[in-house]
C-alpha positions in Angstrom: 0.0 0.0 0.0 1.8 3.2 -1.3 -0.6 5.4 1.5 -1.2 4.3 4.5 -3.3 7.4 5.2 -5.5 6.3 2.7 -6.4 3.4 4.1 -10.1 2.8 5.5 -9.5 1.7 8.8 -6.2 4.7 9.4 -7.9 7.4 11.9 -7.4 8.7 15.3 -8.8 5.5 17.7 -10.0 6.2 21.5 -11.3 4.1 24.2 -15.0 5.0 22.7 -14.5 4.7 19.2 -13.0 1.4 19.6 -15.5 -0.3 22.3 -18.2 1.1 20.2 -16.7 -0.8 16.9 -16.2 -4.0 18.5 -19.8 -3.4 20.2 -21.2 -3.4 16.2 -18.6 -6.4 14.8 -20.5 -8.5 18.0 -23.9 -7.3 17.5 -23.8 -7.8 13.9 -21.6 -11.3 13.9 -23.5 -12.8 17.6 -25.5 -15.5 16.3 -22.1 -16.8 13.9 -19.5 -16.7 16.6 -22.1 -18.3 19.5 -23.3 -21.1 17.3 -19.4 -21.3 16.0 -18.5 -22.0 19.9 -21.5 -24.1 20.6 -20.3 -27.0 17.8 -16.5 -26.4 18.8 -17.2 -26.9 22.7 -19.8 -29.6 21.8 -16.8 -31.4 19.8 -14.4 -31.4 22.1 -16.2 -32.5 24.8 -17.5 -35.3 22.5 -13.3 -35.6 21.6 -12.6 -35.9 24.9 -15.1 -38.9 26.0 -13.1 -40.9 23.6 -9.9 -40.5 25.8 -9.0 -41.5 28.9 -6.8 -39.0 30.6 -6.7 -40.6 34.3 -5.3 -43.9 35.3 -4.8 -45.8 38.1 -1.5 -47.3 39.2 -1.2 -50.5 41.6 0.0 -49.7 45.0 2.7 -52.5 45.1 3.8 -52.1 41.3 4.0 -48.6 40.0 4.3 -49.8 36.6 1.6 -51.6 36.4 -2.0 -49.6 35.6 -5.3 -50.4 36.6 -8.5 -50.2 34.8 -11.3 -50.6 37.3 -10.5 -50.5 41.3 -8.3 -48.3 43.8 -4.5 -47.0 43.2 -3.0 -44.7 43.0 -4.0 -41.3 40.6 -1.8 -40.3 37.6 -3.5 -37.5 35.2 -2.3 -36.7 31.8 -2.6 -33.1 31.1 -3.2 -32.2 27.5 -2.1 -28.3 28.1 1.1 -28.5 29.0 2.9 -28.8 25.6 6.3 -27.7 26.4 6.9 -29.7 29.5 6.0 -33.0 31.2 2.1 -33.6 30.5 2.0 -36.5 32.8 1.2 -36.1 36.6 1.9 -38.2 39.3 -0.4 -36.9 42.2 0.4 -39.4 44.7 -3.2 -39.2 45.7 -5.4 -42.8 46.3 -8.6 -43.0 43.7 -11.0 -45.4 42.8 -12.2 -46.2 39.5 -15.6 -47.3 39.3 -17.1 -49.6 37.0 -18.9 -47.1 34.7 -15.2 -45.0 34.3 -16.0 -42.6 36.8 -13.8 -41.6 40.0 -13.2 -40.8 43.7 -10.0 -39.5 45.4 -10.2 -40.7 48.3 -6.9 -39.4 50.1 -3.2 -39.0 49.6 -0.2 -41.7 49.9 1.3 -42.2 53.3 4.4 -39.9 54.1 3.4 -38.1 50.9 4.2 -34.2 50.6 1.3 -31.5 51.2 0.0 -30.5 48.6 -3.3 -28.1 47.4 -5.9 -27.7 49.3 -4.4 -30.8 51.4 -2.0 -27.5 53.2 -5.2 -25.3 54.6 -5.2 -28.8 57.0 -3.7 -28.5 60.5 
């Protein structure tokens, strides 16, 4: 562009001028971006179901990972992609038979950690 002054969107912005513009791109583009956010959250939450991102480890063998019964919590965290995604909380779960779960403490002589330190 040989102008840059010439260009539509080049003028003097404020506070006003700007909320007001992005109050007319929402009100005009509302129902696209909501029903846009709807399918991409309904997605990923249908995404997710496929996966299984907790497992259980066996008390006595660390290596060895439980489907259905009490260990031992390890979570694998998806957002964490420059660094170790997998967490070993050293808290005590049960899985139940329909893949849900319940932590139901922390290992013995394991650190504090959380909401585990607001405990005296």
């Amino acid at each position: 562009m040989e102008n840059l002054k010439e260009h539509p969107l080049y003028r003097k912005h404020t506070l006003d001028t700007v909320m007001s513009s992005l109050w007319e791109f929402y009100r005009k583009k509302f129902l696209v971006l909501f029903i846009t956010s709807f399918i991409l959250s309904v997605t990923t939450h249908l995404l997710m179901l496929n996966f299984n991102l907790t497992e259980l480890q066996n008390f006595t063998d660390p290596m060895e990972v439980l489907e259905i019964g009490q260990g031992g919590i390890n979570v694998i965290d998806l957002a964490n992609i420059y660094s170790c995604p997998f967490i070993a909380t050293q808290d005590l779960g049960t899985v139940h038979a329909d893949f849900s779960f319940t932590v139901n403490g922390r290992f013995d002589n394991s650190d504090l950690r959380g909401c585990n330190l607001m405990i005296v």
